[in-house]
N, C-alpha and C positions, 0 to 999 in steps of 0.2 A: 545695308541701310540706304536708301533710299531719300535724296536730298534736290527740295528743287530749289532755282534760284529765283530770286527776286523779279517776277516779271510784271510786265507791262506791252501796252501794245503799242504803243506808240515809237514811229522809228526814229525819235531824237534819243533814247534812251541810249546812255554809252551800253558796252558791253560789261560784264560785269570780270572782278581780281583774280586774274589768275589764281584759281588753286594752289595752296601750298601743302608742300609732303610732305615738311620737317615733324620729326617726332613734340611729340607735346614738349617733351621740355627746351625744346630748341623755338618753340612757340612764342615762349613766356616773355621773349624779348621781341617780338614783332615789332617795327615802325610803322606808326600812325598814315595811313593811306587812306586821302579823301576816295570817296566813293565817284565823284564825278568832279568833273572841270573845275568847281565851283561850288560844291555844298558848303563848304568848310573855308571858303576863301575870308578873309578879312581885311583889309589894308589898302595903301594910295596904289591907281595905276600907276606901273614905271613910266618915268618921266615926266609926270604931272605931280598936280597937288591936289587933284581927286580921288576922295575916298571912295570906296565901296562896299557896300555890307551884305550880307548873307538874308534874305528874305522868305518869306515864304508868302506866296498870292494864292487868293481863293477868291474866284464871282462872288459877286455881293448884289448888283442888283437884277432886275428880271432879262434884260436884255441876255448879259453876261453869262447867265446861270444856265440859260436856255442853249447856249455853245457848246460844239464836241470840244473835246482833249485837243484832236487837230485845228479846231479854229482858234482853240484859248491860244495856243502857241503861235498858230499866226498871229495874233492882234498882238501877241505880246512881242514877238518878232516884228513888228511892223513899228513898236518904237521904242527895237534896238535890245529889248532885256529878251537874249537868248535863256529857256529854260534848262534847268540843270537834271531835276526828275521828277515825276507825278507820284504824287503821293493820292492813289482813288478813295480814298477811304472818306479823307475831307473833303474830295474835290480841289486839291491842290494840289501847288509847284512849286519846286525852291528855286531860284533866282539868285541873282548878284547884282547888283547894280548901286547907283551912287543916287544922293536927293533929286536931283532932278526932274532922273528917270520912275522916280518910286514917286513925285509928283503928277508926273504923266500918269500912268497907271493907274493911280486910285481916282484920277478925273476920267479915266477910261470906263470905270466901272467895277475896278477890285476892290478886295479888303487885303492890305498889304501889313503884315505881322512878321518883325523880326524873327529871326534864325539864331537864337539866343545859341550861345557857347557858355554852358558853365558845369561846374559839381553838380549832377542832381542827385550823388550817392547822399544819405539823409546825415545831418552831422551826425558823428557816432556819441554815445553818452560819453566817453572818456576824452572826447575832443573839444570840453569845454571847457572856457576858461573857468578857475574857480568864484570868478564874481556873478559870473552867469548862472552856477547851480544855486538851486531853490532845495534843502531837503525835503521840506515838505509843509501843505499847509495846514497850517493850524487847525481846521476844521477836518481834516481827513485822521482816518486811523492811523496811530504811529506807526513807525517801519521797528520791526524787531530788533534787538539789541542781537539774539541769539544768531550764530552762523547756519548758514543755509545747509539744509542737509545735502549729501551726498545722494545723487539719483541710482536708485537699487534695480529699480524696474524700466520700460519703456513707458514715455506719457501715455496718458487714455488705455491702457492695455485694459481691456475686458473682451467678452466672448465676442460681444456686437461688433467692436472694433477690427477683431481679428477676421470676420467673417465678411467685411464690406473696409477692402484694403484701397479700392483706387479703379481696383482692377480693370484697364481699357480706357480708362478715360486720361485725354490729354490734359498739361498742364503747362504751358507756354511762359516757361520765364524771362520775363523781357529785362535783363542786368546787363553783369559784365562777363557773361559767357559763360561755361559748368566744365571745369577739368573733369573726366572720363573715369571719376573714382570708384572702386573696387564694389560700393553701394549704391552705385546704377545701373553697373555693368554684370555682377553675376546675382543670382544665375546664369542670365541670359540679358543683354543692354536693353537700358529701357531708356534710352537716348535718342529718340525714333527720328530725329532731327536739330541740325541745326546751323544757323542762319549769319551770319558776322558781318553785321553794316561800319565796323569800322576797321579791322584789317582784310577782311574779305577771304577769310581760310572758310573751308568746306569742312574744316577736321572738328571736333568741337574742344575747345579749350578754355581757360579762363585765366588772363594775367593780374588779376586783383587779389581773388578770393570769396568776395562779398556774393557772388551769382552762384557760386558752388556750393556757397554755404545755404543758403535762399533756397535753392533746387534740393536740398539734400531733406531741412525742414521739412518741405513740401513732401518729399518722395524718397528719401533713404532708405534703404531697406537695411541700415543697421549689420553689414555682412562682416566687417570687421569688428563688430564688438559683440558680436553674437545676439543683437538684434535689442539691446537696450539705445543704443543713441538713431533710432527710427521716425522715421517721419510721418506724418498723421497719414498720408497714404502711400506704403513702400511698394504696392504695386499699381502704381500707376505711372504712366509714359512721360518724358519729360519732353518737350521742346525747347531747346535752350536756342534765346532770341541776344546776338550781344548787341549792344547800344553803346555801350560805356567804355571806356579805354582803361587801361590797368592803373589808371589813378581816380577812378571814377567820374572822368568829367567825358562832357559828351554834350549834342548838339538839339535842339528841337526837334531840325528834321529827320533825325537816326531815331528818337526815341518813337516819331510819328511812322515810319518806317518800319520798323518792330512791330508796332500797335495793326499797322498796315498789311503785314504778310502773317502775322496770326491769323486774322479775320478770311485772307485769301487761300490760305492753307487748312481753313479750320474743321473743313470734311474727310481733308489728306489725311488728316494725323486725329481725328475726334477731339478738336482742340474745343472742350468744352469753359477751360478756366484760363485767364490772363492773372499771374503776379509783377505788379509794380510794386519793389519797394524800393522807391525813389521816389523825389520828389522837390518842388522848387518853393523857394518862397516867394518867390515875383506874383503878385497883384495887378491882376488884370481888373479895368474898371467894370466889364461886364465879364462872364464866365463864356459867353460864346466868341470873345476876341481869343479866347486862349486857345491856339488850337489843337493841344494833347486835351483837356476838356471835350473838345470838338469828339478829338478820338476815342475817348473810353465809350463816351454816349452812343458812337457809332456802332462800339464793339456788342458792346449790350444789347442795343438794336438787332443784331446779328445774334443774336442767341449765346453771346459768351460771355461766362458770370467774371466781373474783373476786381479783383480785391488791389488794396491799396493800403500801402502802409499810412499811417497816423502821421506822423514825424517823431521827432525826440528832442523839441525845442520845449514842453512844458514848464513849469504846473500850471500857468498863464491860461487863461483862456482867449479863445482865438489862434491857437497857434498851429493848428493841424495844416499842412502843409498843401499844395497844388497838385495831383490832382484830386489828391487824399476828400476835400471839402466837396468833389460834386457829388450830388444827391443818386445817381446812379450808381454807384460802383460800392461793393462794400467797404467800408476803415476801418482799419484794426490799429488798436492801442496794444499797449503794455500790459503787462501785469506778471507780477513775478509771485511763480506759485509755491516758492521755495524751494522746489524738487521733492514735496510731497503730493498727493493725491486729495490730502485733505483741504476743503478750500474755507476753509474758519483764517487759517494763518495767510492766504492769500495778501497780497497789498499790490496797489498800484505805482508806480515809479516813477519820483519827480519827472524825469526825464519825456515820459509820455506825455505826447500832445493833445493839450486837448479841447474841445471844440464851445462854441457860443451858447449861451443859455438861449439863444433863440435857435437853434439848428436843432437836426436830429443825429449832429457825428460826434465820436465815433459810431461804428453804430456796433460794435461788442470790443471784447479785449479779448487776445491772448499770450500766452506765457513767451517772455520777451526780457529774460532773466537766466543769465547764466546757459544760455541756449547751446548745447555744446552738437556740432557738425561739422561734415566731412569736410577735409582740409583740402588744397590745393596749393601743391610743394613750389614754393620758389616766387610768393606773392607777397605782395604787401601783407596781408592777411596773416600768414605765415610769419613774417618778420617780426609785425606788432605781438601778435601772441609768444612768440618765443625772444623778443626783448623784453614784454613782464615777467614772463618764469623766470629768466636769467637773474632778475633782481628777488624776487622773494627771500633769498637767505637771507641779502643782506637787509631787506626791510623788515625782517623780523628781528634782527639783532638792533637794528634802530627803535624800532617797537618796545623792545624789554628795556629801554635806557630811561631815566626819569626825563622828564620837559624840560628842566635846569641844563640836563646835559645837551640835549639833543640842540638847543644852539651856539653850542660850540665845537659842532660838527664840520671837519673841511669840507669846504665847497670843491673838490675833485669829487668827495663821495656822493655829495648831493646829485651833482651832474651824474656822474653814473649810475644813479638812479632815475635819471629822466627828467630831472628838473631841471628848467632854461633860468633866463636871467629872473627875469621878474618872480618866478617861484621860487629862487634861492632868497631872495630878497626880501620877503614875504616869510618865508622861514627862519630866516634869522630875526625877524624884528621882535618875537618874543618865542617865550617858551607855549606858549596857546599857541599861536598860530605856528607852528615846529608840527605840534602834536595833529594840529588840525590839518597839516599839509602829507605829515606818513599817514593819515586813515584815511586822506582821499586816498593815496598811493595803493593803498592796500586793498583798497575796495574795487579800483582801476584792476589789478593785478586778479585780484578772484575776481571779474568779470571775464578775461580772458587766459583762461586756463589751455597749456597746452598738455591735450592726452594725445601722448606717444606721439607717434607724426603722422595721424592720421585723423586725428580730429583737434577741432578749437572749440574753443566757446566765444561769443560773442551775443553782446546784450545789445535791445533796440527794437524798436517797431517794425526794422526792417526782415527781425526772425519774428514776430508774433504773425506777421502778414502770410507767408508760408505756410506758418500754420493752419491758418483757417483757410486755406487755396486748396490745401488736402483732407480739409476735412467738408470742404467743398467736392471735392473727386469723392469721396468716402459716400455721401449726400446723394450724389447722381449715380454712382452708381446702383444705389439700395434705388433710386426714383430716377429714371434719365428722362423723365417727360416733365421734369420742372424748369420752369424760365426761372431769366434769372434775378428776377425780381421775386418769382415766388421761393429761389434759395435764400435769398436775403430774408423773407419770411421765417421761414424755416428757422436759421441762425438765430435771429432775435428774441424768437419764441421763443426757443431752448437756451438760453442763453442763463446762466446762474450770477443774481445778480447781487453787487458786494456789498454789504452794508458800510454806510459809513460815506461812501462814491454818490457823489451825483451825477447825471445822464453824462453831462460835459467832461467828466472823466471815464466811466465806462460805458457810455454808449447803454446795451439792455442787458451786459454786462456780461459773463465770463463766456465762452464755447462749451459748449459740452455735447463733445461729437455724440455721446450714447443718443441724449435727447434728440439731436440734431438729425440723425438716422432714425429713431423711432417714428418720427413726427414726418419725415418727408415718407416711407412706409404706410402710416397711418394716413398721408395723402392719396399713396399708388391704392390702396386697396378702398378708400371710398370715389377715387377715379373711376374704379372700376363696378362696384357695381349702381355708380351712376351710369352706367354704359358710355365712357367718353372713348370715342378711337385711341390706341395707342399706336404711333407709328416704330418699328423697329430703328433701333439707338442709331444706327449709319444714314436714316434720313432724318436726322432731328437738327 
């Protein structure tokens, strides 16, 4: 396998992290290693009482903008902010420096934009407080009372599906890395690369979970379960891009980074699709200050179709997350299809974010409900799913006891069941809110299901986004002469829409790859005998 590293031409660039050879599981505990002098730096010089913060500069006006790489760095060198690395994609650099000097600079002619450090993994739906959950609104179809069925089959499984898998087209997931599981590697690895901007290993792994799982949606081929828990494109190649650190937090200019050696790489590996399911809530006053905004638009520019998760701060309007909201890149919501095929029982999930009655996002939804994919042993991801199995007995012996009883239950059991103070607290004050605190429990608990030790489930926008990234692969390769503006077409058209949902909640409404493939088809073949040139897929 064939792995290049992160270049640039310019000779301030440091070198790049030693290679590491430990085995994946000795991986799983990697220490955090800035990439340069200063990407990642935060805090007072020693021995002053000056701060300094992490930046990111880009020309702004005509003078500026008209400068090589090597003059940006001189002028920036000339008053003292040595650059740390170029990011070409925006035409930027990350920096360090204190007010002063970021004073200087933007009287020079930059646009000087924070180097934000935070979570951009998206909150997960079990990660809210209980006064933050909306079940649902009034005006939407109600959510069934009955249990979700057991998935018997692979999603989408029909003949069309089976016959336009992915095959040859890349998929670049920019997360928290893809452990090396048994369903990308056989038959044969379709791992064709990968890229680690935050511990700087060459091997490809993942200390989280959340990227493995994401990569698997997308491109599973279902090898350990004999081909029911598969991803909308099982053969198609993966690029796994890591940004994120095994607790999911991570920096602007890693995420910009990522975004940045996709686009550089994207002839290497036929990187025709970008997955972001990440995502920030920070508000920027215009959309072109934000510079991951900057970057999707660039990607797309370049011919790479980039999906985006929703978020999972719903049922709110307005709440679809950063870069989920730019008008180029597709947004994928929720919607949980039960783990049937039939989509009468479909609904959409508080949790799903969703967009403004003056916008056009999301702009479809899919299955983002009991999502079950491949594991990655010895992760957060891992631990959460196998501390809710460990509880199920006992929450169902809690379950069969009348509401009278249930608060008179000791607070040792409570906590071993995963309740901190405030939800003990909350449970004891009546027998309703007892009863209302075991069915969130329960509902947490069958969201993340652990099958055997090779697969989880995990619910969230950040497995619907996946989805549609492979049935994106699935798209081009029935059509590889479509831009990626005319997949977004494609999608919308075919798209099966829920009664009941308004745009702001599903967008043009559910995927439906069959459709999704007929229609970009029904493109190639009036392409064709309009006599348009097709170029063969290696030069597109």
């Amino acid at each position: 396998m064939q792995l290049s590293a992160y270049n640039s031409s310019l000779a301030f660039r440091l070198p790049s992290l030693a290679a590491r050879e430990e085995s994946s599981a000795a991986q799983m505990d990697l220490p955090f290693l800035a990439l340069s002098g200063g990407d990642s730096y935060n805090g007072v010089v020693e021995g002053t009482n000056e701060r300094q913060n992490p930046f990111i500069v880009v020309p702004k006006d005509l003078l500026t903008r008209a400068k090589t790489p090597n003059q940006v760095v001189q002028d920036l060198s000339r008053l003292n902010v040595p650059v740390n690395a170029e990011i070409p994609l925006i035409n930027g650099y990350t920096v360090v420096m204190n007010e002063d000097e970021r004073r200087r600079v933007e009287q020079a002619g930059y646009q000087v934009m924070p180097d934000l450090s935070d979570k951009f993994l998206l909150p997960s739906p079990w990660e809210r407080k209980p006064e933050e959950v909306v079940e649902a609104i009034a005006t939407e179809p109600a959510v069934p009372t009955t249990p979700r069925a057991t998935l018997t089959e692979p999603r989408f499984a029909s003949p069309l599906t089976q016959q336009f898998t992915g095959r040859g087209v890349g998929i670049a997931v920019i997360d928290t890395g893809i452990y090396p599981h048994p369903d990308f590697n056989f038959p044969h690895s379709r791992i064709v690369a990968f890229q680690d901007f935050v511990n700087g290993s060459t091997l490809a792994y993942d200390d989280n979970g959340h990227g493995t799982h994401t990569a698997g949606d997308a491109a599973g081929n279902g090898f350990l379960s004999e081909g029911l828990y598969r991803g909308a494109a099982p053969e198609a190649n993966l690029v796994g891009i890591k940004v994120l650190d095994k607790n999911g937090n991570g920096t602007t200019s890693n995420i910009l980074k990522g975004i940045n050696w996709a686009v550089e790489n994207k002839q290497q590996y036929n990187i025709r699709v970008i997955n972001l399911s990440l995502g920030s809530s920070q508000r920027w006053a215009h959309r072109r200050q934000d510079p991951i905004q900057q970057a999707v638009e660039k990607a797309v520019d370049a011919g790479i179709v980039v999906v985006v998760s929703a978020g999972n701060e719903g049922p709110y309007p307005g709440t679809i997350s950063a870069p989920g909201d730019n008008p180029r890149v597709i947004t994928v919501g929720a919607v949980d299809d039960r783990n049937t095929p039939d989509p009468s029982d479909d609904r959409i999930p508080s949790f799903s974010s969703r967009g403004k009655s003056d916008t056009m996002k999301p702009d479809l939804v899919a299955p983002g409900e009991g999502i079950i994919g491949p594991n990655a042993p010895g992760t957060i991801s891992e631990a959460t799913a196998r501390k809710y199995s460990a509880v199920q007995k006992t929450l169902s012996w809690l379950d069969g006891m009348r509401d009278t009883e249930l608060v008179h239950v000791p607070e040792d059991t409570l906590r071993l069941i995963g309740l901190n103070p405030s939800s003990i607290q909350r449970f004891k004050n009546s027998p309703q809110t007892a009863r209302s605190e075991i069915n969130r429990l329960i509902e947490t608990t069958n969201r993340l299901p652990m099958v055997s030790s090779n697969y989880l489930g995990m619910p969230g926008t950040s497995m619907a986004a996946p989805i549609v990234a492979g049935v994106v692969a699935q798209v081009l390769e029935a059509n590889p002469h479509l831009s990626p503006d005319e997949v977004k077409q494609v999608l919308r058209q075919s798209a099966t829409q829920l009664p009941g949902y308004g745009r702001e909640a599903q967008g043009s409404g559910a995927v439906n790859p069959d459709r999704a493939i007929e229609l970009a088809l029904q493109k190639l073949d009036e392409g064709d005998r309009n006599g348009q040139l097709h170029l063969p897929l290696e030069q597109l």
